[in-house]
C-alpha positions as a Markdown table, in Angstrom:
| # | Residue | x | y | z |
|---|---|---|---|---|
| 1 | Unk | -1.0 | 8.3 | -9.8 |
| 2 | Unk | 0.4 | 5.3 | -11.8 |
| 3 | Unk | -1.5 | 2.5 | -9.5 |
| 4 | Unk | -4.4 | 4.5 | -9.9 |
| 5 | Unk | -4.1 | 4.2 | -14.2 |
| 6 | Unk | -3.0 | 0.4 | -13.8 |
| 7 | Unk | -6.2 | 0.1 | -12.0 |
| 8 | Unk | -8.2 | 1.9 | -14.9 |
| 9 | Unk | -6.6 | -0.3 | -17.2 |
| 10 | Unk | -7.5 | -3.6 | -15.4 |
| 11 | Unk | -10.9 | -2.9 | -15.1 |
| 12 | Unk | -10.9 | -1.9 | -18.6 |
| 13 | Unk | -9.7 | -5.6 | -19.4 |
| 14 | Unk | -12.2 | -7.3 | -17.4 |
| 15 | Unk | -14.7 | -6.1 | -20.1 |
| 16 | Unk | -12.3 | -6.0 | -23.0 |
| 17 | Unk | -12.6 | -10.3 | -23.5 |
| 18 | Unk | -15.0 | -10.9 | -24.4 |
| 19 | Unk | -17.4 | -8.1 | -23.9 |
| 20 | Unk | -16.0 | -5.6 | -26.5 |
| 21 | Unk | -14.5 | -7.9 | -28.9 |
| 22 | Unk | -16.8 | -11.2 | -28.8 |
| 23 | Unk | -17.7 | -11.2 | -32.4 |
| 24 | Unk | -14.3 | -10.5 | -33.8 |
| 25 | Unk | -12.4 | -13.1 | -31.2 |
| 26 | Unk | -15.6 | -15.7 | -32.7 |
| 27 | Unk | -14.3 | -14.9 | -36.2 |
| 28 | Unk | -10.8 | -14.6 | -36.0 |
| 29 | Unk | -10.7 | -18.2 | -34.4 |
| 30 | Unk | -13.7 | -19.9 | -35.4 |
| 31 | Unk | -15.2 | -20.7 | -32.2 |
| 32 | Unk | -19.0 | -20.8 | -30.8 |
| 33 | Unk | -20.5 | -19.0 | -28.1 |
| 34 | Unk | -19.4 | -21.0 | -25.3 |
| 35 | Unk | -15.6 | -20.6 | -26.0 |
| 36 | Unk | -15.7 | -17.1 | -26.9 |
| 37 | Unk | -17.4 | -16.6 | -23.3 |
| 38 | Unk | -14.7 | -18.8 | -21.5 |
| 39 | Unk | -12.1 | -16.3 | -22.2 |
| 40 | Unk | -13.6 | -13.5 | -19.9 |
| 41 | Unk | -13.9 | -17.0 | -17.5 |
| 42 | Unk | -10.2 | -17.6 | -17.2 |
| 43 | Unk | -9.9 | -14.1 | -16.3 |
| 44 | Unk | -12.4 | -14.0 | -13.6 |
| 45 | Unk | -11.4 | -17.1 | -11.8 |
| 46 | Unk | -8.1 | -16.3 | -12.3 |
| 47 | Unk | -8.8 | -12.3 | -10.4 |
| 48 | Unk | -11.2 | -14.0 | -8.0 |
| 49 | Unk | -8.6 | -17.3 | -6.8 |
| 50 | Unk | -5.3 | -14.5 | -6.4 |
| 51 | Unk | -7.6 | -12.8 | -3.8 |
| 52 | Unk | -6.9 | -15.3 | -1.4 |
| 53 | Unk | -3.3 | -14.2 | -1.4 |
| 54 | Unk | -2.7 | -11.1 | -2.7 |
| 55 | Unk | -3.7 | -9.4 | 0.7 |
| 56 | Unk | -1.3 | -11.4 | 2.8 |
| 57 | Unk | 1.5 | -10.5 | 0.3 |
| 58 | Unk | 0.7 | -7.1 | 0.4 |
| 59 | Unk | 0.8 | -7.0 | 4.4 |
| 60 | Unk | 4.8 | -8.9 | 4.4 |
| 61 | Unk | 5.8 | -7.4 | 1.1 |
| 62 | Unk | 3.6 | -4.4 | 0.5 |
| 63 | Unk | 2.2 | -2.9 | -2.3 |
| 64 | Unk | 5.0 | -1.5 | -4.1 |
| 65 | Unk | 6.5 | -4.8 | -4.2 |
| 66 | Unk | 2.9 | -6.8 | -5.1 |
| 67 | Unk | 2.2 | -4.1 | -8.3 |
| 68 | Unk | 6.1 | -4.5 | -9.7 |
| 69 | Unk | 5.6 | -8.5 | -10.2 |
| 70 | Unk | 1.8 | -8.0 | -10.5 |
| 71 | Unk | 2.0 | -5.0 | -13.2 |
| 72 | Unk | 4.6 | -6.8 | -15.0 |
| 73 | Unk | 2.5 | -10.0 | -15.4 |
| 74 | Unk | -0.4 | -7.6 | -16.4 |
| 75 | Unk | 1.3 | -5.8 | -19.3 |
| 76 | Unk | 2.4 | -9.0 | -20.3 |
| 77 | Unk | -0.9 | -10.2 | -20.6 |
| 78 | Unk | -2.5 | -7.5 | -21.7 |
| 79 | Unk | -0.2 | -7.2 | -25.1 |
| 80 | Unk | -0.1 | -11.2 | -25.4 |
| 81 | Unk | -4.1 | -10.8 | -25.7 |
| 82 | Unk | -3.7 | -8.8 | -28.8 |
| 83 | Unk | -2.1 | -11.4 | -30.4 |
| 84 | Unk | -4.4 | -13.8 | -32.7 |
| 85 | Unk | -1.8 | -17.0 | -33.3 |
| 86 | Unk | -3.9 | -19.0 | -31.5 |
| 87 | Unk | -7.1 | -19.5 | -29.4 |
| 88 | Unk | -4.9 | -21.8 | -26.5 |
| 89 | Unk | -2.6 | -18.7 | -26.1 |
| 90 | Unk | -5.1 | -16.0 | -25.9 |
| 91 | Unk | -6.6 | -17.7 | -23.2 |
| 92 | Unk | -3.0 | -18.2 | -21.3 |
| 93 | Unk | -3.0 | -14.6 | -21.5 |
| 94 | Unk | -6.4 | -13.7 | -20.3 |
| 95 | Unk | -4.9 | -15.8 | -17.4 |
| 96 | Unk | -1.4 | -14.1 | -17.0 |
| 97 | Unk | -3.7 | -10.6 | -17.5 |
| 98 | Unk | -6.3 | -12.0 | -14.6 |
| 99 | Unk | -3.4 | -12.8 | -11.7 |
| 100 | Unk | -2.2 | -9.3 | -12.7 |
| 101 | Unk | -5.2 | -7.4 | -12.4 |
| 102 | Unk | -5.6 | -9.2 | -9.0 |
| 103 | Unk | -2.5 | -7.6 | -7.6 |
| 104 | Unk | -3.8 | -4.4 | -8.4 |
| 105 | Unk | -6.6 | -3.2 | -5.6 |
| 106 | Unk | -5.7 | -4.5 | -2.6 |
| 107 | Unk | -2.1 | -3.8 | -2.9 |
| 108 | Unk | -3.3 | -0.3 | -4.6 |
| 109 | Unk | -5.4 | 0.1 | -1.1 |
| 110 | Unk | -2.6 | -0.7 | 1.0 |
| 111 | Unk | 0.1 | 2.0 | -0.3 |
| 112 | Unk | -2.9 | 4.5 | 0.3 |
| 113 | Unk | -3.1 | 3.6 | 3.5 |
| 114 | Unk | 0.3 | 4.2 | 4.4 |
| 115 | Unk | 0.1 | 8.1 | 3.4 |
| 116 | Unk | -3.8 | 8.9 | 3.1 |
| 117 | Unk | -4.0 | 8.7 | 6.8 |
| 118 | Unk | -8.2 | 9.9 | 7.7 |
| 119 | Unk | -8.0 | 11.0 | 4.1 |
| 120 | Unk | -8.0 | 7.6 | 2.7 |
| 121 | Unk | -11.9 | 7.1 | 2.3 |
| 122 | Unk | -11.5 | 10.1 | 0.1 |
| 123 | Unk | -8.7 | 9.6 | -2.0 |
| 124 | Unk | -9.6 | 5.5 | -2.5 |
| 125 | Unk | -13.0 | 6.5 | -3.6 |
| 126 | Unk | -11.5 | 9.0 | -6.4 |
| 127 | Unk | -9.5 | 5.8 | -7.3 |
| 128 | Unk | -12.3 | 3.4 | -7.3 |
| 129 | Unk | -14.1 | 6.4 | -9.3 |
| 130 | Unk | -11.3 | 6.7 | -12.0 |
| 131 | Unk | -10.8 | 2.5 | -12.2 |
| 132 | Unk | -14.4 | 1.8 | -13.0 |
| 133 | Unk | -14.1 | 4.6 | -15.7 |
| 134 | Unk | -12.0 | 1.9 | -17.5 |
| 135 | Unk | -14.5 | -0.6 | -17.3 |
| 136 | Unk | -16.9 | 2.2 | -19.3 |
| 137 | Unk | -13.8 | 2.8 | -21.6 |
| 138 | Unk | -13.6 | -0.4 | -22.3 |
| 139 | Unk | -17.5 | -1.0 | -23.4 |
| 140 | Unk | -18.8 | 1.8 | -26.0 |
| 141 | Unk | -15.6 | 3.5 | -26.9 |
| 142 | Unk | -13.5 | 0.3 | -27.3 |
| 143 | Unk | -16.4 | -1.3 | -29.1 |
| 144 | Unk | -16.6 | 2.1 | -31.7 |
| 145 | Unk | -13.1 | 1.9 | -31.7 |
| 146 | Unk | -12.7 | -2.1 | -32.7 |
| 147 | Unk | -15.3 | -1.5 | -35.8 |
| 148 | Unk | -13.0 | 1.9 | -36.9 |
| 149 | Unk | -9.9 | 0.5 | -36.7 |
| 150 | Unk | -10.1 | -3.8 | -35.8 |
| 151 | Unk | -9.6 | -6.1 | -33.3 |
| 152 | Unk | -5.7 | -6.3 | -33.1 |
| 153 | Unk | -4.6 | -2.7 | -33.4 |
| 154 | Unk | -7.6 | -1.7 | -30.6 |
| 155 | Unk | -5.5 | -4.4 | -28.7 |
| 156 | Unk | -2.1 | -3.5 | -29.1 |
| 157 | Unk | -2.9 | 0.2 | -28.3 |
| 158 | Unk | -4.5 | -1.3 | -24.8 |
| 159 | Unk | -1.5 | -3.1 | -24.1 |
| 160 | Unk | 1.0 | -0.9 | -25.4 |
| 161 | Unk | -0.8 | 1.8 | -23.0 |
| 162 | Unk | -0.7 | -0.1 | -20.0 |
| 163 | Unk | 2.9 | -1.1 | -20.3 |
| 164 | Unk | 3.4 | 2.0 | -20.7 |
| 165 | Unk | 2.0 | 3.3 | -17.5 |
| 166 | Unk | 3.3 | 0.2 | -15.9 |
| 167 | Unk | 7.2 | 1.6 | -16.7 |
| 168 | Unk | 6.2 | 4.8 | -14.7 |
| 169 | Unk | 5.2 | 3.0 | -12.1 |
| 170 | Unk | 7.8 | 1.0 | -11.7 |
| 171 | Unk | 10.6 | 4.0 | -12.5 |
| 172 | Unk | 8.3 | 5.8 | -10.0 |
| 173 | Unk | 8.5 | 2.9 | -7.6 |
| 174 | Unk | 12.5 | 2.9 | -7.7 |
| 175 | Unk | 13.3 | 6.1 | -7.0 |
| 176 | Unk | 12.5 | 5.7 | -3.8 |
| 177 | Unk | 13.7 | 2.9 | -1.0 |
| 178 | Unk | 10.8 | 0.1 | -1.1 |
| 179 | Unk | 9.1 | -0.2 | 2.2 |
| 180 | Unk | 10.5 | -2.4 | 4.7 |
| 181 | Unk | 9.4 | -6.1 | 4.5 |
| 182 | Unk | 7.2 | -7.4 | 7.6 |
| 183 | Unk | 8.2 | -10.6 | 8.8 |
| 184 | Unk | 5.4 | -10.6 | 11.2 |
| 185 | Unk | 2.8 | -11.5 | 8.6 |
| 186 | Unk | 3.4 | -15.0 | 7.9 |
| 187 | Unk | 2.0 | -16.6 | 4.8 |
| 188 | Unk | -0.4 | -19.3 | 6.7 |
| 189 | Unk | -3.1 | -20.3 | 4.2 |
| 190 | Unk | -4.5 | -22.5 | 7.3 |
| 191 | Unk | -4.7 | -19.2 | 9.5 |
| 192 | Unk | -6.8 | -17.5 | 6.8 |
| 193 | Unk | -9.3 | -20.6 | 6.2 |
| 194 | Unk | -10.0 | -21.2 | 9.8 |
| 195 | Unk | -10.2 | -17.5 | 10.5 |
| 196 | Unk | -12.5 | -16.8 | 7.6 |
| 197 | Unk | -14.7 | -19.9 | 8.3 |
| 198 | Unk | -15.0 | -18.6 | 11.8 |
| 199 | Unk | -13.5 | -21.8 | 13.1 |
C-alpha cells in the first residue's frame, strides 16, 4: 500500500518542476525559459541514468531495502524542492528527488512479485493505475492549487505528504524481517552492457 502512494507521489513530481510551477519558479528566481525547463532535466536524467542500477540492486538487496534508501532520498528531495534560497539548490534537489523516484518502480515491481504470484499483472496494473494518477494530480489540481494558495506552501504540503507516507512505509517495512540478501546477483556493470548490447 505505501510503495504504491510513494509511487503516486513520484510521478506527481515528475510534473510538479517545472510543469505546474514554471511561472512561479521563473519569478521567484529570475530566470528565462531555458533554466526554468532544466529543472524537470535534472530530474529526468537523473530517473533515467539510476535505471541502469536500480534493477540489479533490487535482485541482491530487494525492494524493501532499495525504497528505505531510495524513499528517504525522495522525501528529502521532495521537501528541499519547496524551498526558494536559491536556484543551485533547487536543482540539487530535483536531483536527490530524481534518484529517489528511480528506486521506486522496479523495486516496487519486485516486492509484487514475491507475493502477487499469477496475480501480479493484476495487482501491478492497479499500481501503475494509481501512480499515473499522481502525474494528473500533479497537473490541473496542483496548478489550481499553486494560484489559491502559492508556490511554496503547494510544495511543502507535497513534501510533507510524501514523507509522510514514506514513515509508513518504512515502519511498515520493519516490522517485519527484510528479505534475505542474494549474493548470487553480483553487481557487474560489464555483464549488463554486453548483455544488453547483445555482445
Amino acid at each position: 500500500f505505501f510503495i504504491t502512494l510513494l509511487y503516486f507521489f513520484a510521478n506527481m513530481q515528475k510534473v510538479l518542476v517545472p510543469g505546474a510551477t514554471f511561472n512561479e519558479i521563473q519569478q521567484i528566481f529570475s530566470l528565462d525559459a531555458a533554466s526554468v525547463t532544466g529543472t524537470g532535466a535534472y530530474f529526468l536524467y537523473v530517473y533515467a541514468a539510476a535505471q541502469i542500477i536500480i534493477g540489479i540492486l533490487a535482485d541482491r538487496f530487494s525492494g524493501v531495502r532499495v525504497i528505505i534508501v531510495g524513499g528517504m532520498l525522495f522525501s528529502i528531495g521532495s521537501v528541499m524542492s519547496a524551498l526558494t534560497i536559491s536556484f543551485p539548490l533547487l536543482c540539487f534537489s530535483r536531483c536527490l528527488t530524481g534518484l529517489g523516484a528511480a528506486t521506486i518502480y522496479l523495486s516496487m515491481a519486485k516486492e509484487f512479485a514475491q507475493v502477487a504470484g499469477n496475480g501480479l499483472a493484476f495487482y501491478l496494473g492497479i499500481a501503475v493505475i494509481i501512480g499515473y494518477a499522481g502525474a494528473v494530480t500533479g497537473s490541473f489540481p496542483f496548478i489550481s492549487g499553486v494560484s489559491l494558495f502559492g508556490y511554496e506552501k503547494m510544495m511543502w504540503a507535497a513534501g510533507i505528504f510524501t514523507f509522510a507516507v514514506y514513515i509508513g512505509f518504512l515502519l511498515a517495512a520493519l516490522k517485519n524481517k527484510l528479505p534475505a540478501i542474494c549474493t548470487e546477483t553480483k553487481l557487474n556493470l560489464l555483464s549488463f552492457f554486453t548483455t544488453t548490447s547483445g555482445i
